[in-house]
C-alpha positions in Angstrom: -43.1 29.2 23.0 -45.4 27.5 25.9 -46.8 25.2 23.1 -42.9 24.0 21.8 -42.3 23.2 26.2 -45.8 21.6 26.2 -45.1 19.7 23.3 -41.7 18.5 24.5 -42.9 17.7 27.8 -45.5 15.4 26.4 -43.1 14.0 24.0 -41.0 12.9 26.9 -43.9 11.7 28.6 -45.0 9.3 25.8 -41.3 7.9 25.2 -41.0 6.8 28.8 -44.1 5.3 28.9 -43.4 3.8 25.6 -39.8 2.5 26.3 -39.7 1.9 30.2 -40.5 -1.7 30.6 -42.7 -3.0 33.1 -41.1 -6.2 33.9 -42.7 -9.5 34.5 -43.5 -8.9 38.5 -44.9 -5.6 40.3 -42.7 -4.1 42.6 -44.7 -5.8 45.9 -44.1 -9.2 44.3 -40.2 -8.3 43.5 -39.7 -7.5 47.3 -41.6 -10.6 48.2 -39.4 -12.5 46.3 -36.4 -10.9 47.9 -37.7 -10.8 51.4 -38.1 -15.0 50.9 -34.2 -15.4 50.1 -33.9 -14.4 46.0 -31.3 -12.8 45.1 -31.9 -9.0 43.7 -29.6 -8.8 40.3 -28.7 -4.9 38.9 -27.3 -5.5 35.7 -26.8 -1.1 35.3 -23.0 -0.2 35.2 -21.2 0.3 38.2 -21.6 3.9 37.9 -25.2 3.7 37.8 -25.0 1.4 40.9 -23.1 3.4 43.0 -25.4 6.0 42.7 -28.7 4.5 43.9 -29.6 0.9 44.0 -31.7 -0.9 45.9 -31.1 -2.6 49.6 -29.3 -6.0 48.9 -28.7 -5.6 45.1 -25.7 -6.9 43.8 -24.4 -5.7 40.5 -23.8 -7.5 37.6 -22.9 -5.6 34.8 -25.1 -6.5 31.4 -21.9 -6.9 29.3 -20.3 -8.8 32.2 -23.4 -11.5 32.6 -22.4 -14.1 30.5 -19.4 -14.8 31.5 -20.0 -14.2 35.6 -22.9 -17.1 35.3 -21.4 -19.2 37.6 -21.2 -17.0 40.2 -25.4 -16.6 40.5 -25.5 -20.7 40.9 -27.8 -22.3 42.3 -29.7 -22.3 38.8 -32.3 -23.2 40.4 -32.4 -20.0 43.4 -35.5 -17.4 42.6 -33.3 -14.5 40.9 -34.9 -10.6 40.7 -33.7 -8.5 37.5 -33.7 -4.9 37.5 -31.9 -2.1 35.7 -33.1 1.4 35.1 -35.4 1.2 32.5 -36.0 -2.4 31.8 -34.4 -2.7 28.5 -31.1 -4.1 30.1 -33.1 -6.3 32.5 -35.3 -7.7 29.9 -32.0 -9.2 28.2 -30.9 -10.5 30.9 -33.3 -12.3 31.6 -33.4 -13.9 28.3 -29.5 -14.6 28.3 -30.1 -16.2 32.4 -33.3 -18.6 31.3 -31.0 -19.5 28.0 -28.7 -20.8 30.3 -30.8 -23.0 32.6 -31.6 -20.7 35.1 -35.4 -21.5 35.9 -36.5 -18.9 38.6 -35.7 -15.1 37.0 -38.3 -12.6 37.3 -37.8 -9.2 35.7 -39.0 -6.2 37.3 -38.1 -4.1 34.8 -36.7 -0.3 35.8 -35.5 0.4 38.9 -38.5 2.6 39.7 -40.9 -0.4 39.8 -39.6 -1.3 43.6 
């Protein structure tokens, strides 16, 4: 029985480690960004948000981004991605640099801050 919960534990272990994406920045270069005027992006669901989330964030639903891209203008303003593992983030920042926005940095999950 000890080996099945050891087993599992590691299992668990691996898969977050395997799926939890790093992001393009560190969390000390994320708050950097931030603390220099970028605007800190959660793209998690607003249930996910109003749980925890970090100082400033606004929330941006994933399945909302495309058509809310006029309301992160300037596309030119340093924007900080983050949802809770890094899968969301890491589309969204593909979907913000497809549509001209130059300065998106993903730190992946939200425990990267």
């Amino acid at each position: 029985m000890v080996t099945y919960v050891l087993l599992a534990v590691f299992a668990i272990v691996i898969a977050r480690t395997l799926f939890a994406r790093r992001g393009d920045i560190s969390g000390p270069q994320a708050q950097a960004l931030v603390k220099a005027g970028a605007r800190l992006l959660d793209v998690r669901s607003p249930e996910e948000f109003s749980g925890q989330h970090l100082p400033g964030a606004v929330n941006l639903p994933l399945p909302a981004l495309a058509d809310k891209l006029s309301t992160l203008a300037p596309k030119d303003a340093p924007i900080v991605v983050y949802c809770q593992s890094g899968m969301r983030s890491a589309h969204a920042v593909k979907l913000l640099k497809a549509n001209g926005f130059s300065q998106v940095h993903n730190l992946g999950g939200l425990g990267n801050w």
